[in-house]
C-alpha positions in Angstrom: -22.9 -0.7 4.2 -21.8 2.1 1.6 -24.9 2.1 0.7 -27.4 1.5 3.3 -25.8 2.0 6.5 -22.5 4.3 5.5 -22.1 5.4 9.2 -22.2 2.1 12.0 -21.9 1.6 15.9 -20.6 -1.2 17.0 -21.7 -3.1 20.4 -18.5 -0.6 22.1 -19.9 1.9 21.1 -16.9 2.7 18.3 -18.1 4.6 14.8 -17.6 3.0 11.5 -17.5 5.1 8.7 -17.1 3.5 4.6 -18.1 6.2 2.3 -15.4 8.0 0.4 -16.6 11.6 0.9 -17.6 11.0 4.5 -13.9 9.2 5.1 -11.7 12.3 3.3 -13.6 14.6 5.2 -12.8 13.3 8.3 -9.2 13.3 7.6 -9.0 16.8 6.6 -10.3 18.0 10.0 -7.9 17.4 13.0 -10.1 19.5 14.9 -12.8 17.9 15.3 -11.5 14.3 14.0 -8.2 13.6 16.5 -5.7 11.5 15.9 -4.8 10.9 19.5 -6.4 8.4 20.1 -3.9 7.4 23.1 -4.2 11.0 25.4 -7.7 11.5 24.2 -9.5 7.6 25.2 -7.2 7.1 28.3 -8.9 10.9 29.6 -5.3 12.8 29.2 -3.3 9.7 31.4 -1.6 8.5 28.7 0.4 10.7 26.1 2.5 9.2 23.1 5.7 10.1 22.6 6.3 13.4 20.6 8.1 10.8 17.7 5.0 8.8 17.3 3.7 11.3 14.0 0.5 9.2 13.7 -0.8 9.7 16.9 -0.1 13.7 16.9 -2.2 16.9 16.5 -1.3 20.2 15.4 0.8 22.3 16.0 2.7 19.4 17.4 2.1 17.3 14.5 3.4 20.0 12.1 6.8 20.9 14.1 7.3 17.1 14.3 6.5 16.0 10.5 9.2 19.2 9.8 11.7 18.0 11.1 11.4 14.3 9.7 10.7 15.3 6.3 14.3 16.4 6.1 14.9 13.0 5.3 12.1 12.1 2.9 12.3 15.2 0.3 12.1 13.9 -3.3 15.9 15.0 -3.9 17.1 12.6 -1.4 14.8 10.0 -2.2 15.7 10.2 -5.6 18.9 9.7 -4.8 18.2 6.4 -3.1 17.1 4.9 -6.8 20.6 3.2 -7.8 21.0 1.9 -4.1 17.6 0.2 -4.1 18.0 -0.9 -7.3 21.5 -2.7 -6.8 20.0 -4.3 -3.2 17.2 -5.8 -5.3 19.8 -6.7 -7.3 21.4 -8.7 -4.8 18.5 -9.7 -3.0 17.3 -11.8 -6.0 20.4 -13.1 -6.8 20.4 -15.1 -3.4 17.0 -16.5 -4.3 16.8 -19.9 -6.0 16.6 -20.0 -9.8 13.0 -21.7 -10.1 10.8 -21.0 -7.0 11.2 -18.9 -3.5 9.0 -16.6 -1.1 8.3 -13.3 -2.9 8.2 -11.8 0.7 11.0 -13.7 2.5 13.1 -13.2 -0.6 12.6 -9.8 -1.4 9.5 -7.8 -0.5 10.5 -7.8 3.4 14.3 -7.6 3.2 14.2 -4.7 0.7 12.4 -1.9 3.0 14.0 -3.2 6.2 17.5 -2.4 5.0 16.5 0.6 3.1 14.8 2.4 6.6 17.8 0.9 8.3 20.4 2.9 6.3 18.2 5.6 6.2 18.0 5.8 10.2 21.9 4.9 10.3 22.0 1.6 11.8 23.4 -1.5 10.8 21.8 -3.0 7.6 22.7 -6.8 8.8 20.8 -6.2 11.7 17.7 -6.7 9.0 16.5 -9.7 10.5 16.4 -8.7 13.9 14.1 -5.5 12.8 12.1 -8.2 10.8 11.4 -10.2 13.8 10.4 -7.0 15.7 8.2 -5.5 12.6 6.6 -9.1 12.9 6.0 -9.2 16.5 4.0 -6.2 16.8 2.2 -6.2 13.0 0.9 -9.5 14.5 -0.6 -7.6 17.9 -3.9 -8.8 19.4 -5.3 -5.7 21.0 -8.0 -8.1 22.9 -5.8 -10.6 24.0 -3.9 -8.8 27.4 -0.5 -11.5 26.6 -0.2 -10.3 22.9 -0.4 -6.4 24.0 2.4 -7.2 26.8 4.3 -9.1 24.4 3.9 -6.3 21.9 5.0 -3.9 25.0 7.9 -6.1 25.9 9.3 -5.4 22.0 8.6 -2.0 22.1 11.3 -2.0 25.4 13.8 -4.0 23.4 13.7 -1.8 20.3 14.4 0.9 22.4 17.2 -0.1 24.2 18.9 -1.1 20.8 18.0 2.5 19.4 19.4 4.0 22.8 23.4 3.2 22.0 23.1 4.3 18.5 20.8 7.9 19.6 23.7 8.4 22.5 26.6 7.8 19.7 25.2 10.6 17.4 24.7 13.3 20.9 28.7 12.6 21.2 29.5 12.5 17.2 26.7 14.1 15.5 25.8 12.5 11.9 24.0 13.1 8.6 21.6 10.0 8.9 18.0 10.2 10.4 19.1 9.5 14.1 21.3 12.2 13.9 19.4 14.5 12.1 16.5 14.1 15.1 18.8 14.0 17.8 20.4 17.5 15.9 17.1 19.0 15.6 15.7 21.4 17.8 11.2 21.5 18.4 10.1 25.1 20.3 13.9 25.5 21.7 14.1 21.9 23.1 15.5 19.0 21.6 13.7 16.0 21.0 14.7 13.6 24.0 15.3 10.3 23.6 11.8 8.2 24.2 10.7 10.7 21.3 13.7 9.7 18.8 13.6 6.0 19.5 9.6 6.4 18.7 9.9 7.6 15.2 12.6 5.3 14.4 10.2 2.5 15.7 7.1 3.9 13.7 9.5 3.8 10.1 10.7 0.5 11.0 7.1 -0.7 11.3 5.2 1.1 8.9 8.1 1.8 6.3 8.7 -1.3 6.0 5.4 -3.3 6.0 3.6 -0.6 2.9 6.5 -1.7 0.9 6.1 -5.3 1.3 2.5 -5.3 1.2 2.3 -3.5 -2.0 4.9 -5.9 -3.7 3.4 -8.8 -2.7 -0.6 -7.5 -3.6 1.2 -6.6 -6.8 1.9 -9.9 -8.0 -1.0 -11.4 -7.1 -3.3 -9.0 -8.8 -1.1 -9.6 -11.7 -1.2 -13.0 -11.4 -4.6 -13.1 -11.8 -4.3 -11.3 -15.3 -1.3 -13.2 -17.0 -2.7 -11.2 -20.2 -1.7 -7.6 -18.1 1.3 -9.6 -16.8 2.5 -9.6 -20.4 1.4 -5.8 -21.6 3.3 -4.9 -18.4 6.7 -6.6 -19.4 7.0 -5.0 -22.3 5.3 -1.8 -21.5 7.0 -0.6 -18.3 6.1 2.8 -18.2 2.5 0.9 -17.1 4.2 0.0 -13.7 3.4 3.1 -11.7 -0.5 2.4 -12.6 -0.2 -1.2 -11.5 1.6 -0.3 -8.3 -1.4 2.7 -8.0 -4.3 0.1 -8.9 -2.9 -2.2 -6.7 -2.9 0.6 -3.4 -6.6 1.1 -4.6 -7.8 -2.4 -4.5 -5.4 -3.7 -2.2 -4.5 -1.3 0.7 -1.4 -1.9 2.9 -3.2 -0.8 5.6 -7.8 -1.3 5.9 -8.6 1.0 8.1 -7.0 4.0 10.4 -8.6 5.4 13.8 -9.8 8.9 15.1 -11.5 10.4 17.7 -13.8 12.9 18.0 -13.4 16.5 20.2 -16.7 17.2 20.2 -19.7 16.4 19.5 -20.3 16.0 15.6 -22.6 14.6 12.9 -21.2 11.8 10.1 -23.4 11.5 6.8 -26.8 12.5 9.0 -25.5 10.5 12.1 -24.8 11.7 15.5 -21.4 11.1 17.0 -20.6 12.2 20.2 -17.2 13.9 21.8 -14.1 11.2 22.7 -15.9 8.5 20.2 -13.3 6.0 18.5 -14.1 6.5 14.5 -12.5 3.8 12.3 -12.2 4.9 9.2 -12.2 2.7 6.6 -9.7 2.6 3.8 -10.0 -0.8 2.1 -14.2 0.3 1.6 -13.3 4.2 0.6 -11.2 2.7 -2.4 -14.0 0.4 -3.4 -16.7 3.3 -3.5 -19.1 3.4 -6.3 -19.5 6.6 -6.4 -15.9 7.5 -7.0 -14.9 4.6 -9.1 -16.6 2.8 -11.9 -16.4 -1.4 -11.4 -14.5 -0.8 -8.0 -13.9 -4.5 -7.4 -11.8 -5.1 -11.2 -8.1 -4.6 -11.3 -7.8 -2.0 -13.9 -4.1 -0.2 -14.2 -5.9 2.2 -16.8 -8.5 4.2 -14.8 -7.7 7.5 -12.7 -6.5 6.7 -9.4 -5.5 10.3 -8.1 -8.7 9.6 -5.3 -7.4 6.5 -4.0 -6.8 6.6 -0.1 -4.5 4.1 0.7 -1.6 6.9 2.2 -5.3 8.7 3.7 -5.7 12.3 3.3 -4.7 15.5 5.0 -1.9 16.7 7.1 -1.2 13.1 8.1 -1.0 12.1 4.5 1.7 9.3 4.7 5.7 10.7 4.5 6.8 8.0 3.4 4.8 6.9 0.5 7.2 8.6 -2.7 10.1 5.9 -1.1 6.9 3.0 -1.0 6.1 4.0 -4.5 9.9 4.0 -5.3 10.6 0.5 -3.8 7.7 -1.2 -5.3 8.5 0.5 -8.7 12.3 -1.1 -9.0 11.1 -4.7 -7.0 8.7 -4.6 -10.0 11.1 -3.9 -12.7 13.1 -6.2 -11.4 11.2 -9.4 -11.3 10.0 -8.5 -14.5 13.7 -7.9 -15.8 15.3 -11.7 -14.4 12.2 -13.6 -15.3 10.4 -13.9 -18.4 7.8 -16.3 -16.0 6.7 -15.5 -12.9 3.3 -17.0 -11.2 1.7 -17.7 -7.3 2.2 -21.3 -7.0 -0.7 -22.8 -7.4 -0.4 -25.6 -4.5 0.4 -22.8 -1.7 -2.1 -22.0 0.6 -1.0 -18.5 1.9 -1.3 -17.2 4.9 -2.4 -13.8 5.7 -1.8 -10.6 7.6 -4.1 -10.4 10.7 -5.8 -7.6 11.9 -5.5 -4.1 10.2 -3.0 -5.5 7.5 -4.3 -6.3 4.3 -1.4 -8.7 2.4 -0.1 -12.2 2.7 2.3 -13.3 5.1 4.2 -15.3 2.7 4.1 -15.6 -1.2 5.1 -18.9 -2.8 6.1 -17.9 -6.8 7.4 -19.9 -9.4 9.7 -18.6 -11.7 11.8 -19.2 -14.8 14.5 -17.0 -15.9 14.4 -14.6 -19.0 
């Protein structure tokens, strides 16, 4: 399609686009390429809360992503590094000596309870955000009973959210909640739909980049058990593998805009309030931009790769994704001197937009 067809209509009428260029360009231009995709398809009925960043444009995109980068400057996430790395710590010690789920073990657990101390809620509550992350990662947009299920969870995260945002109006706090229920947007403060939002979005996409990338991790390395080796004992190659892995392996394939007005996409017409999907998982394969884009190889430049996309909506979060899947990394590495997919499981996969397995049998042996 790169090649012959870079720019596709679907039988809806929806825009694919798979080229690099044509895909980074798109993201740099909010104006003509929208993210809200919510107000925009639904004619103005519909409007997503002020919290949800992903679905905003400027200037309201800007004000917002101000405020919540409060939390995510590299200072603070720096400071997160000995935290992490004694929850891995612990996380792995409660895993059996000789075999256990990569993900339930440790590549779930350790971004859920690192958003939920960032937020300020309570860290043993990490498998009731689990179950919630789950519920709407696994959302069937066709099927009406999986969107109202999806709808339902939405209601029950916010009505947990609600007591803690209310606690921090009557005692403010230094945590996210309180820092967004603190902060003031054009003289207003953020009300509490818009709070419980954002806290929703980092529960889901905080924590599912992290697990993703651990778990694509291993199993690119496990197909290398030479690389495997030259990465135990060269560790300073473990930001390239986690930076290979986001090329070849994307958290997320693809992310959605629509057009303002009307437009043209590599020589193809594309009219106003058109759905554009633009796909990440087929940018980071492009010939044109890297040399044998289907091989795993830590060693090549990677500054290109889209995998946190491009633009004003480049992902916040993705210095603490980078930082978790650094320290899970060193850590596996560190407590076993083995370390393979089992070769009998049959994973099971992500559906939909989510590129990753659901579950990753390993077996290990300790150093």
């Amino acid at each position: 399609m790169r090649e012959e067809q870079p720019v596709w209509r679907d039988g809806s009428g929806n825009v694919h686009v798979f080229r690099h260029a044509d895909v980074q360009r798109i993201l740099a231009d909010p104006a003509t390429f929208s993210s809200d995709t919510v107000g925009r398809l639904s004619g103005g009925a519909k409007q997503a809360p002020r919290g949800t960043l992903l679905l905003l444009d400027p200037p309201l995109h800007g004000k917002m992503r101000r405020l919540v980068s409060r939390a995510f400057t590299p200072g603070l996430i720096a400071g997160l590094e000995p935290w992490i790395t004694e929850l891995t710590g612990q996380l792995l010690d409660a895993a059996p000596d000789d075999a256990f789920d990569l993900v339930d073990a440790l590549a779930n657990p350790l971004p859920v309870t690192v958003i939920a101390r960032m937020l300020g809620v309570p860290t043993e509550d990490r498998d009731r955000f689990q179950g919630w992350a789950d519920q709407l990662l696994s959302t069937d947009p066709d099927d009406p009973q999986s969107v109202r299920r999806m709808e339902e969870t939405a209601v029950t995260i916010s009505a947990y959210l609600q007591g803690f945002i209310e606690a921090r109006r009557s005692e403010p706090s230094g945590d996210l909640l309180g820092t967004l229920v603190g902060a003031e947007l054009d003289g207003e403060r953020l009300d509490d739909e818009d709070i419980a939002s954002f806290a929703t979005l980092l529960l889901l996409a905080g924590h599912i980049t992290t697990s993703v990338l651990v778990g694509n991790a291993l199993l690119c390395l496990d197909r290398d058990p030479r690389l495997l080796e030259r990465v135990r004992a060269d560790r300073s190659l473990v930001p390239a593998v986690l930076e290979e892995t986001l090329r070849l392996r994307p958290p997320f394939t693809r992310i959605e805009r629509v057009t303002t007005a009307a437009t043209v996409v590599a020589g193809t017409d594309v009219g106003p309030d058109t759905l554009v999907h633009l796909w990440l998982l087929s940018a980071n394969r492009d010939e044109e931009v890297f040399e044998d884009p289907d091989a795993f190889r830590p060693d090549r430049a990677n500054a290109r790769q889209a995998a946190f996309g491009h633009g004003i909506h480049y992902c916040i979060g993705a210095p603490l994704a980078r930082l978790e899947g650094r320290i899970a990394l060193d850590a596996l590495l560190d407590r076993y001197s083995g370390i393979a997919v089992d070769p009998a499981a049959r994973l099971s996969w992500h559906g939909t937009n989510v590129f990753g397995a659901r579950h990753l049998p390993l077996r290990v042996r300790r150093a």
